[in-house]
C-alpha positions as CSV (number, residue, x, y, z in Angstrom):
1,X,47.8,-29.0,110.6
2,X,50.6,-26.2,111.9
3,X,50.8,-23.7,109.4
4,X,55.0,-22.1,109.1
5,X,56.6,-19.3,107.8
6,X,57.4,-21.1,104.7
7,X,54.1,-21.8,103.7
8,X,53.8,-18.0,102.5
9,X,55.0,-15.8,100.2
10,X,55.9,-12.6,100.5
11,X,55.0,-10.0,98.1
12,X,55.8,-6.6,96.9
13,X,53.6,-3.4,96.6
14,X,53.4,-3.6,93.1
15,X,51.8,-7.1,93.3
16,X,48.3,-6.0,93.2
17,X,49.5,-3.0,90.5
18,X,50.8,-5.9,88.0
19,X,47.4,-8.1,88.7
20,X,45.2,-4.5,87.5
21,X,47.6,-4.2,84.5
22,X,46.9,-7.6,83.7
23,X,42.8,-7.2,84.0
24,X,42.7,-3.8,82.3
25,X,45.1,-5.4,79.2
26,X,42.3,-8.0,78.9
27,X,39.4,-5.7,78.6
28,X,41.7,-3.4,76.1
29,X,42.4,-6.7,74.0
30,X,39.3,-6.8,72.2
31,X,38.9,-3.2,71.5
32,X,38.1,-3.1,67.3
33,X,41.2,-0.1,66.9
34,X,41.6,-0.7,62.9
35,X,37.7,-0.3,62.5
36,X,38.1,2.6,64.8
37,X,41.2,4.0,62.9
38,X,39.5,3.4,59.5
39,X,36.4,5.0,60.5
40,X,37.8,8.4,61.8
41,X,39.8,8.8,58.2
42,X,36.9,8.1,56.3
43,X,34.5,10.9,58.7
44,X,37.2,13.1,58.8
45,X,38.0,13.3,55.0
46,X,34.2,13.5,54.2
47,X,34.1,16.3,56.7
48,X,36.8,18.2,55.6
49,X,36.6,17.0,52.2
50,X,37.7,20.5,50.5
51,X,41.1,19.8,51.9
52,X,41.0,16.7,50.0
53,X,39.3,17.2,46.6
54,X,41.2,17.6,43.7
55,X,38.6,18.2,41.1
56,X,34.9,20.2,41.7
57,X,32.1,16.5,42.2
58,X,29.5,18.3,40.4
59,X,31.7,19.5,37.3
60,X,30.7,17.3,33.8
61,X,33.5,17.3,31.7
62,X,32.4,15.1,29.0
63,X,35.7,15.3,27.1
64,X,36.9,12.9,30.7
65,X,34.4,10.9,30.9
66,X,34.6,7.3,31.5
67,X,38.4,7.6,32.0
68,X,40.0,4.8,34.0
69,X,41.6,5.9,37.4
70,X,44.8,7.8,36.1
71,X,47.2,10.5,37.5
72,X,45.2,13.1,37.3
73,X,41.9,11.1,38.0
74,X,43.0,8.8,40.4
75,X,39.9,7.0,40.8
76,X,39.0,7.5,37.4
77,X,35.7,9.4,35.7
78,X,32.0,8.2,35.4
79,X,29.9,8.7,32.2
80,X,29.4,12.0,32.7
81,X,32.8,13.3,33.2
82,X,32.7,13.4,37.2
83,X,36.0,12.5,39.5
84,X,35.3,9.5,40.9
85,X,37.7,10.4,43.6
86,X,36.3,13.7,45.1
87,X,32.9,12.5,44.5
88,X,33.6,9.5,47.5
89,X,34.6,12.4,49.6
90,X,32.2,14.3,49.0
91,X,28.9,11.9,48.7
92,X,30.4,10.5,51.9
93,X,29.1,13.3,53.8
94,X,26.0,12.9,52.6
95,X,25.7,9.5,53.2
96,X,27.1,9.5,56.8
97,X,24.3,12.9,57.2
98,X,21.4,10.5,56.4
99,X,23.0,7.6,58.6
100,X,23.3,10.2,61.6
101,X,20.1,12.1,61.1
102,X,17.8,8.9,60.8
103,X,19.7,7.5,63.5
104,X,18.4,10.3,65.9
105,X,15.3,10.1,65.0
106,X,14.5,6.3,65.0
107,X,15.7,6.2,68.5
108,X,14.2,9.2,69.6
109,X,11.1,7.4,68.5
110,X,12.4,4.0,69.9
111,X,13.1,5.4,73.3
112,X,9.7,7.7,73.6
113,X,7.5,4.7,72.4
114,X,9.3,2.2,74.7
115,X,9.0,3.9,77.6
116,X,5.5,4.5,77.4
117,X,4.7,1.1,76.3
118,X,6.7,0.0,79.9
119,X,5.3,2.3,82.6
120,X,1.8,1.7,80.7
121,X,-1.2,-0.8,81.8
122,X,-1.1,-4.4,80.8
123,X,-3.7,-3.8,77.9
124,X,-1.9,-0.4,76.5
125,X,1.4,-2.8,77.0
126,X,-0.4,-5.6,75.1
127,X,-1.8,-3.5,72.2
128,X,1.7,-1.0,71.7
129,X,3.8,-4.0,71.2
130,X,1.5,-6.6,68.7
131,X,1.3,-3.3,66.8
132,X,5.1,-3.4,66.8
133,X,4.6,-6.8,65.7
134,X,2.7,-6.3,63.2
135,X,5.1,-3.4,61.8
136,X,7.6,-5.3,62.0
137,X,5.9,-8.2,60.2
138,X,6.1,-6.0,57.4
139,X,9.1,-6.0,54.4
140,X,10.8,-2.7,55.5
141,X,11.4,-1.6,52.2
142,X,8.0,-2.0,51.2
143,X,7.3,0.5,54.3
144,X,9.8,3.1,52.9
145,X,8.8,2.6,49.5
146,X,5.3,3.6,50.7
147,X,6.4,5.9,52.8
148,X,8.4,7.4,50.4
149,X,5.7,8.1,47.8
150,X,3.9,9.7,50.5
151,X,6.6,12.3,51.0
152,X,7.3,13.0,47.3
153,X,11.0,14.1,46.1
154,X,13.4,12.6,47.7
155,X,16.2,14.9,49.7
156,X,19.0,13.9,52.3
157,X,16.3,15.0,55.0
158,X,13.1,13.4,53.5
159,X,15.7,9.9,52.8
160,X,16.3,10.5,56.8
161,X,13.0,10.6,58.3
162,X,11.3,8.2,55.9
163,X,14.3,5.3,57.3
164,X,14.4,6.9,60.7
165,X,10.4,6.2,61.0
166,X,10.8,2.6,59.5
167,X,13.5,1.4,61.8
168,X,12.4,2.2,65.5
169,X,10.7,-1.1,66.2
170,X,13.5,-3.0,67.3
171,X,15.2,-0.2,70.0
172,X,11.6,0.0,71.3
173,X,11.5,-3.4,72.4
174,X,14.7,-3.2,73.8
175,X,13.8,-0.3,75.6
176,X,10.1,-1.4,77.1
177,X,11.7,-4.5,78.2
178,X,14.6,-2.6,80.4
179,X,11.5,0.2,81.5
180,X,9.6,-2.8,83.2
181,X,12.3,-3.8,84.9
182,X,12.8,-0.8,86.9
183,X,9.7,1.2,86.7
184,X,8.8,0.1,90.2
185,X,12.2,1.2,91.7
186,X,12.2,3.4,94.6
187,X,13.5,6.4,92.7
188,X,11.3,6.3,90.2
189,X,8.1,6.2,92.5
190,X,9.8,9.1,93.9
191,X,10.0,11.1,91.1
192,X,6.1,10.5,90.3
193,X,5.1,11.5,93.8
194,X,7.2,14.6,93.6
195,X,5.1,15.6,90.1
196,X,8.5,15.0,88.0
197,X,6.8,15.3,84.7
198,X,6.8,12.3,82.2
199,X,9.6,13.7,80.0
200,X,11.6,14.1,83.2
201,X,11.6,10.7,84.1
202,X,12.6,9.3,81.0
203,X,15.3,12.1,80.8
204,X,16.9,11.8,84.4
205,X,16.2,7.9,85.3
206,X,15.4,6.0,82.7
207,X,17.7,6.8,79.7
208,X,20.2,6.6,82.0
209,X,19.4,2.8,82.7
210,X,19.1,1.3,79.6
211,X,21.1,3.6,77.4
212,X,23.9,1.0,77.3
213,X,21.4,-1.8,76.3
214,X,20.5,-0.2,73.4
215,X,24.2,1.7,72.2
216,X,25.3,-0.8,70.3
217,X,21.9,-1.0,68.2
218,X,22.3,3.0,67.9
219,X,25.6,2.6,66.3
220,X,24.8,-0.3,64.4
221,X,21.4,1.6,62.7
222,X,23.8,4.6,61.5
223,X,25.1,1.0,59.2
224,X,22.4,-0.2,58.1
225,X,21.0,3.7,57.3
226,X,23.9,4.1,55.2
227,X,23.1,0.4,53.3
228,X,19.1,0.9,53.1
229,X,20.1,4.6,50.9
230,X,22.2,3.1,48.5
231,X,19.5,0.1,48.5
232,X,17.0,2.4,47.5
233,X,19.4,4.5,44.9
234,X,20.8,1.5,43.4
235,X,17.5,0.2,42.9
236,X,16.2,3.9,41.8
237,X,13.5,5.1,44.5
238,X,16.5,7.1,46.5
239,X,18.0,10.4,45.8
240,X,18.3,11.8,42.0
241,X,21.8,11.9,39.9
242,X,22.2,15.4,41.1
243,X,23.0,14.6,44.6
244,X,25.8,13.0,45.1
245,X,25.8,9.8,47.7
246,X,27.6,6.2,47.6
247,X,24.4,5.0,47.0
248,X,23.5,7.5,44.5
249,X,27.2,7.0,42.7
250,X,25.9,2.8,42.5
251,X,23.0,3.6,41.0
252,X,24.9,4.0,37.6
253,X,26.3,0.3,38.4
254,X,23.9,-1.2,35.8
255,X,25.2,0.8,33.2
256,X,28.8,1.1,34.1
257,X,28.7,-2.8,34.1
258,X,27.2,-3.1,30.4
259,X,30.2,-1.0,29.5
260,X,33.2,-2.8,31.5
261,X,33.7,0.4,33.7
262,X,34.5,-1.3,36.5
263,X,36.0,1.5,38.6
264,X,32.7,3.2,38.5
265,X,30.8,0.4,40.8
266,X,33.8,-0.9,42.7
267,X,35.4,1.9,44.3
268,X,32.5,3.4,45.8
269,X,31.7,-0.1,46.8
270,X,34.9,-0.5,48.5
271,X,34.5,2.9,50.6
272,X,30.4,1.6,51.4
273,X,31.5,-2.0,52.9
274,X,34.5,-0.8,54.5
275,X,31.9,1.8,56.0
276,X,29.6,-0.7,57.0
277,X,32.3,-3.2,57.9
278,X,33.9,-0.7,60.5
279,X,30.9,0.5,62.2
280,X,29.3,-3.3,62.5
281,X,32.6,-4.3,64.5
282,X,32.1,-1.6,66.5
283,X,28.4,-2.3,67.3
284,X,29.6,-5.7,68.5
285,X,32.2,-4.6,70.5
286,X,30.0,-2.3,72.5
287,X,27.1,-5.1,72.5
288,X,30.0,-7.4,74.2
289,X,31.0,-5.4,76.2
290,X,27.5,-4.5,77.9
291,X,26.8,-8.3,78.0
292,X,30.3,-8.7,80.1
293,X,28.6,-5.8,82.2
294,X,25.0,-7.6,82.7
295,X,26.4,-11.3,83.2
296,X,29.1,-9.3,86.5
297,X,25.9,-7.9,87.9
């Protein structure tokens, strides 16, 4: 078969521009920009949150109290004459502190733990991971419950290292599972023969390789942080009245129920889910995204 001139087409410089506007518009497409949007307000008004306050959290003015969201109030009052309103801004920041700070340490853990249980023997192997097992086997709140009792009071930090050292198992896994796969590599024998130290390893080649296995479960632990404090508030093992958190502001829920003051359980439920809501979307998108990655290699 004779092949003619008319057989082709003839294209333009900007063919091949148009195609990579096309591709790069696809992978934009699925990018979560509300939950993105809606979780920068929320961080940046709990950051700044003087800026936004209109009434002091921690002030009891018990001739306001229980006062349905008004002008001056706009998400009303609680039983003890608190604004609702500043006290979502300003619990916020705690809540988002202990979703951040036990975040860091779970996968601190996660990754240290995983690593060792990769490079390690067969039997080390065997024995770190059925004791993940068997951790894992285990209610977590029952763990933090225990662990908890251990610590004594609760604070913002001891409410962050008691769910940061409960919820490590699962970005261990992750992580000694991505370890064996490239232990052996080239670069890594390298590094050993050249006395890199075991820190250094982990630091400069192996964090590097699995850190976008395991990103999505980072931001998705800051979540369920966040959710397991009010869990433990709202069911009274988390931090006292006098600290102000979501979770803490739902622990008068029971009350606020008995008594039809419905603005003092729903609005900081609103601002949690939303919360929760946001950062889960995002946790998939970044988990989609590094299975798009995986399934091109």
């Amino acid at each position: 078969m004779r092949l003619q001139y008319s057989d082709f087409e003839v294209v333009g410089a900007n063919y091949i521009k148009q195609e990579n506007v096309k591709i790069k518009n696809k992978k934009n497409k699925n990018i979560p920009y509300i939950s993105v949007g809606i979780l920068i307000l929320i961080i940046l008004c709990c950051c700044f949150n003087k800026r936004v306050m209109n009434h002091d959290p921690k002030y009891m003015d018990l001739i306001n109290s229980s006062l349905s969201p008004n002008e001056e109030f706009y998400f009303g009052t609680d039983s003890m004459g608190r604004d609702i309103f500043s006290m979502i801004w300003y619990g916020g920041k705690i809540s988002l502190f202990i979703g951040i700070l036990s975040t860091i340490i779970s996968t601190f853990i996660g990754i240290v733990y995983g690593s060792i249980s990769g490079i390690a023997s067969e039997l080390i192997d065997d024995i770190m991971m059925r004791l993940t097992e068997i951790i894992l086997s285990i209610p977590s709140i029952l763990v933090i419950i225990f662990v908890q009792a251990i610590l004594g009071k609760s604070t913002p930090i001891s409410i962050s290292i008691v769910i940061g050292i409960t919820s490590w198992m699962n970005i261990a896994k992750v992580v000694r599972s991505e370890v064996r796969q490239i232990r052996n590599s080239e670069y890594i024998l390298a590094a050993k023969t050249m006395g890199g130290s075991y820190m250094y390893i982990i630091y400069q080649h192996l964090v590097p390789n699995f850190i976008s296995s395991i990103m999505f479960m980072v931001v998705t632990n800051i979540g369920t942080a966040i959710g397991t404090e009010s869990t433990l508030s709202f069911l009274g093992i988390g931090l006292p009245l006098e600290i102000i958190s979501w979770g803490s502001m739902l622990s008068l829920s029971e009350q606020s129920l008995l008594t039809n003051q419905w603005w003092v359980i729903l609005i900081p439920g609103i601002f949690l889910v939303t919360t929760l809501v946001c950062i889960t979307n995002i946790g998939n998108y970044i988990r989609k995204l590094n299975n798009k990655k995986v399934s091109n290699i």
